[in-house]
N, C-alpha and C positions, 0 to 999 in steps of 0.2 A: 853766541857771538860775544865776542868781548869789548867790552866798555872802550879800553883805552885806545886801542890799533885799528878795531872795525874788522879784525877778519873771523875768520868760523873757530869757535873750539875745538879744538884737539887733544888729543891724549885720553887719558885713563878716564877722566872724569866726561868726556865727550859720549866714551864708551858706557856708562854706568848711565847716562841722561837717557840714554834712545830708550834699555827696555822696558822704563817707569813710566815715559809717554804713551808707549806701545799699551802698559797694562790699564793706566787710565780710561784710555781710546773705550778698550771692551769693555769695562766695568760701568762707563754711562752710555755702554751700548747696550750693554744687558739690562740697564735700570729702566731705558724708553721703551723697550721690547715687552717687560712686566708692566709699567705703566701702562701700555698700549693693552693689554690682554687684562687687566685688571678687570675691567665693567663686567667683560662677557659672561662669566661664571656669577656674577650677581643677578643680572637679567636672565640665564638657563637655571636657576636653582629650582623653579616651579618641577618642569620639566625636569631634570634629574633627579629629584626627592622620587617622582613616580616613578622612574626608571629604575629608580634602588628599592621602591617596593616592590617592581612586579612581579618577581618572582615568589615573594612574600607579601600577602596581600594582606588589608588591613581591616577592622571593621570595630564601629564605637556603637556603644546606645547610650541612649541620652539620660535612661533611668537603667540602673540595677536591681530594681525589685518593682512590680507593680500587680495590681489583681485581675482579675477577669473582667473583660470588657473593656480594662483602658486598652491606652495605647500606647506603642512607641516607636521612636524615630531611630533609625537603623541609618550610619553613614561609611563608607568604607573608602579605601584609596587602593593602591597600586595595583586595581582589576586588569583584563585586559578590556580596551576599547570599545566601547559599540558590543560588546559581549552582554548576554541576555541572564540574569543571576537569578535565586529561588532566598526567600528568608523563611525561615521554619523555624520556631518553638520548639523543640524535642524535650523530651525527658532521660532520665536516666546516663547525662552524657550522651545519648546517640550511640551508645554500644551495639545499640540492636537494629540500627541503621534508619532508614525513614519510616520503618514501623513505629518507633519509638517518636515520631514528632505528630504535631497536631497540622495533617497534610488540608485540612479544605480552611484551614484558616490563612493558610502560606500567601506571602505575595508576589508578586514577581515585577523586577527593576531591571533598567537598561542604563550603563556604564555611556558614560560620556566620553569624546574625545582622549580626555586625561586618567579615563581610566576609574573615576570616583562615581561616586552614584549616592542618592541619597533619598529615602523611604521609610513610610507608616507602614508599621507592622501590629494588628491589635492584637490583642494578648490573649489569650486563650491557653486551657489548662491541656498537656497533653495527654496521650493513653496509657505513660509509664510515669512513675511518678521521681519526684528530683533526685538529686542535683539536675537541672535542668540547663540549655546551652540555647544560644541563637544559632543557628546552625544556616551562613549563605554558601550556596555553590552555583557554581554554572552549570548551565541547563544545554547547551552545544559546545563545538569547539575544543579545545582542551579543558580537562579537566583541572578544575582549580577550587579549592572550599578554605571555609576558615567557624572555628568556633568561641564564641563570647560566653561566659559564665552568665546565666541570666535566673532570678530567683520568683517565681509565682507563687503571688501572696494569695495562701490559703489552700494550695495544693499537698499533696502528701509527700514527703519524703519519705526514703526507704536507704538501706544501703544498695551501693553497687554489684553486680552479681560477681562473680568468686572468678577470678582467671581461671582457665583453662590448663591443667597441667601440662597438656600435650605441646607440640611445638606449634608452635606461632609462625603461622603463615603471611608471605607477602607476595605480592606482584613483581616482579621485578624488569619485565617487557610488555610492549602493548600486545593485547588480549588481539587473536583474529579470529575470524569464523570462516573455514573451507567449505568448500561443498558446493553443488548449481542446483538447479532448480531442472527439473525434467518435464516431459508431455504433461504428465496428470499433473502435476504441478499447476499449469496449463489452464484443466477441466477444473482447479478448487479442490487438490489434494494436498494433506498438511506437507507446507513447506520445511525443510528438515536442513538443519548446519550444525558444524563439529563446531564445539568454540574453545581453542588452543590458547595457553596460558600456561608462562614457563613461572613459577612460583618459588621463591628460597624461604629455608625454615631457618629462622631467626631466634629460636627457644633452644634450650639446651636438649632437650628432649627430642627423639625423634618421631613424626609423625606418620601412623601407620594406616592405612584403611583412612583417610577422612575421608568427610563427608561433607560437601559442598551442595549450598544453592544454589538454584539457577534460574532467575526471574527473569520473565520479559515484560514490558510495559509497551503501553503502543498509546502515545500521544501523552497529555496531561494523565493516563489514569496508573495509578499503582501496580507498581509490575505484580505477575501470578508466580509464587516462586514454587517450584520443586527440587526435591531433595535427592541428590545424586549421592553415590559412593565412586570414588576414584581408589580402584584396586591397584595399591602399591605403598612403598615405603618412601616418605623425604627423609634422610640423614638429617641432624642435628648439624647447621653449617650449611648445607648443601641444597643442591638447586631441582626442578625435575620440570620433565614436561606435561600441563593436564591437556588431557583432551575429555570434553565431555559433552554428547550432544545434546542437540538443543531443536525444539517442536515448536510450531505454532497450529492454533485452530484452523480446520478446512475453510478453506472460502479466505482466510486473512488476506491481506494486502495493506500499503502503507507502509508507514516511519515506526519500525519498532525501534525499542533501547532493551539490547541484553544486559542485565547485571549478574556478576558473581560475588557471593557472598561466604565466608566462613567463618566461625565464631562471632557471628552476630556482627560482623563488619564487614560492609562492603569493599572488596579485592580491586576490582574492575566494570568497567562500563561499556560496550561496543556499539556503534548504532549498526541498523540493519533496515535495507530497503528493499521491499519484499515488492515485487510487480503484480496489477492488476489479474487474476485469472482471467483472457477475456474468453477464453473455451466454453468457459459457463454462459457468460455472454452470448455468445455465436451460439451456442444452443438454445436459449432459449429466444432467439429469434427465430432460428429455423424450427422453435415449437410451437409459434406461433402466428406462422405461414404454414405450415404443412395440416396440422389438424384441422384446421379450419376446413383447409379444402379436403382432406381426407371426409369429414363428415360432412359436406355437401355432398361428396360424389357418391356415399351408400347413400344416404337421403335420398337424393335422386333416384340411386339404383331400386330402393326400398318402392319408392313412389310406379315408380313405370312397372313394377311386378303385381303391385293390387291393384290399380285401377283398373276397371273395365274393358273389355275387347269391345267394338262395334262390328256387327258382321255386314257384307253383302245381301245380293239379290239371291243365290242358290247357298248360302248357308257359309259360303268365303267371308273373313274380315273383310274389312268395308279397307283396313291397309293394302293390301294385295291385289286389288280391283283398280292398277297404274298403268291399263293397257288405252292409249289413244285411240277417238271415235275412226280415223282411220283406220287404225288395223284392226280395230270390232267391224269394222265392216267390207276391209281383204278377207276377212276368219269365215264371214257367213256367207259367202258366195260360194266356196267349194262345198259347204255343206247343203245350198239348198239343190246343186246341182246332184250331188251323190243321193239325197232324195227322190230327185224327177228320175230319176236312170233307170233305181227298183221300183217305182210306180209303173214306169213304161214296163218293162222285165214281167213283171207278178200284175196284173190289171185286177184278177179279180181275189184278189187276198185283201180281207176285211182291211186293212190300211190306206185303200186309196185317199181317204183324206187325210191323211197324214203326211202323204207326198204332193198335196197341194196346199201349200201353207198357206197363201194368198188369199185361198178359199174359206172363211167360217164357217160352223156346220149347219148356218140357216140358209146359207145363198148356193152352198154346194150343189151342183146339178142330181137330179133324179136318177137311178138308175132304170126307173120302168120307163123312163120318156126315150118315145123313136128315135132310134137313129137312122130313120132313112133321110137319102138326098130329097130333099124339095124340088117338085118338077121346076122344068123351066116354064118362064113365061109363055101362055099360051097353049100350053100342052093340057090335056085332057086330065 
């Protein structure tokens, strides 16, 4: 506007005013927009420091050197969550894997919300001797560890054992196990898996014929490893596929963990959930209803073959003698009658008492007494 006339600026300079307004305008629009967004990154910094470890997890002790029997306090960050961790003692660096740590002294911690966790671990000498590590990992879930230089005072140090010329193997995809489980399987026969692992050789050297472990654990106890050979070549650079199978004891069942191992480092981890045989089961309930009654019923059978017969009247078991006093006495009428018939027939055949049953042989009639008729009354 101009001062002296009251009306709007014009010209060049009206033209030059607007797009200095214009850039003021955004410049304390952009300043309220940062002021505004300032706090939030102060209040999430907890929460993103864990974020920025967790891929890199972290872990402190509170002493670097202490002797047997104390203790010490183990703290970590950027874990994952609620995930379940192991703290182990090792020796030797842990080159030789959890052989090399003091395993029934280990403890076990559970990660908070943020991921942090914090634990007494007592001190204890391990079964390799130093340079020695704290050695946490996770115990389910992904795979995640970390290792702390840690020194025990009074233990032996030694040097490291000598690399391996050959190539140097890794993992480079997750490890699976093929295969199912079949009938006998079923009845408690060893359940049997391939466990597949594509491996790249990281050495300049190529790696011929190695020879890998292959441990299974089943719960808290120390996996049983044995010693496979994988017949083939990895290039020096180059990647390959192992397959190598893999046993557990007849009758297993439950939460295994396969690990592979070579050059005294552990490769890979699989879990494996092996199902109850209940075939075994089922048999031995049906061995336990069936004999039972199989040896009552020779029992029995044994029984009723010695014990004693009881006989009848004419020399029949006294069993067989099931005939009703009725038809014992239909049966003896046709016979006393087929008697009287040859009594009458044959008179003077030495049998006549024998065709009078009725008769004893003290009341049977004489045969000297007359058989004449008796006069009648009055006759002479």
């Amino acid at each position: 506007m101009n001062g002296g006339t009251g009306r709007p600026r014009t010209g060049p300079a009206a033209r030059t005013e607007r797009p200095l307004r214009q850039r003021a305008v955004a410049v304390l629009v952009l300043c309220l927009a940062l002021a505004a967004a300032a706090p939030f990154p102060v209040a999430a910094a907890p929460a993103a420091r864990y974020a920025a470890a967790e891929g890199h997890p972290t872990v402190h002790l509170s002493r670097k050197e202490a002797g047997k029997g104390g203790t010490l306090t183990v703290t970590g960050r950027g874990w994952r969550p609620k995930a379940l961790l192991t703290l182990l003692i090792c020796g030797q660096n842990m080159i030789g894997g959890t052989n090399s740590c003091a395993n029934g002294d280990g403890r076990a911690v559970t990660t908070d919300a943020h991921g942090a966790f914090r634990g007494r671990l007592p001190v204890a000498e391990p079964p390799k001797p130093c340079p020695c590590v704290v050695h946490v990992a996770t115990v389910t879930g992904e795979a995640a560890d970390a290792d702390v230089a840690f020194k025990v005072a009074g233990h032996p140090v030694a040097p490291l054992p000598a690399e391996r010329t050959g190539g140097r193997l890794t993992v480079l995809a997750q490890p699976r196990l093929a295969g199912s489980s079949g009938l006998l399987t079923w009845f408690g026969a060893p359940a049997q898996r391939r466990l597949t692992v594509t491996v790249g050789n990281l050495g300049s050297a190529p790696a011929k014929d190695p020879v890998f472990r292959v441990g299974t654990a089943h719960g808290v106890f120390a996996p049983e490893w044995e010693e496979q050979q994988w017949r083939g070549t990895v290039p020096a650079g180059k990647k390959a596929e192992v397959t190598l199978p893999v046993e557990l004891p007849a009758g297993a069942h439950g939460d295994y963990l396969v690990s592979l191992e070579y050059g005294g480092k552990v490769l890979a981890e699989q879990p494996w959930g092996v199902g109850r045989p209940w075939g075994v089961t089922l048999f031995w309930v049906l061995l336990c209803g069936v004999v039972p009654t199989a040896v009552f019923r020779i029992g029995m059978a044994l029984v009723d073959r010695v014990r004693p017969r009881r006989t009848g009247g004419r020399g029949r078991p006294a069993g067989r003698t099931t005939t009703t006093g009725r038809s014992r006495a239909a049966g003896t009428g046709p016979r006393i009658r087929n008697r009287t018939a040859r009594a009458t027939a044959d008179p003077g055949t030495p049998g006549d008492s024998a065709a009078l049953p009725w008769f004893t042989p003290d009341t049977a009639p004489s045969t000297t007494t007359s058989t004449e008729r008796p006069t009648s009354k009055g006759s002479a």
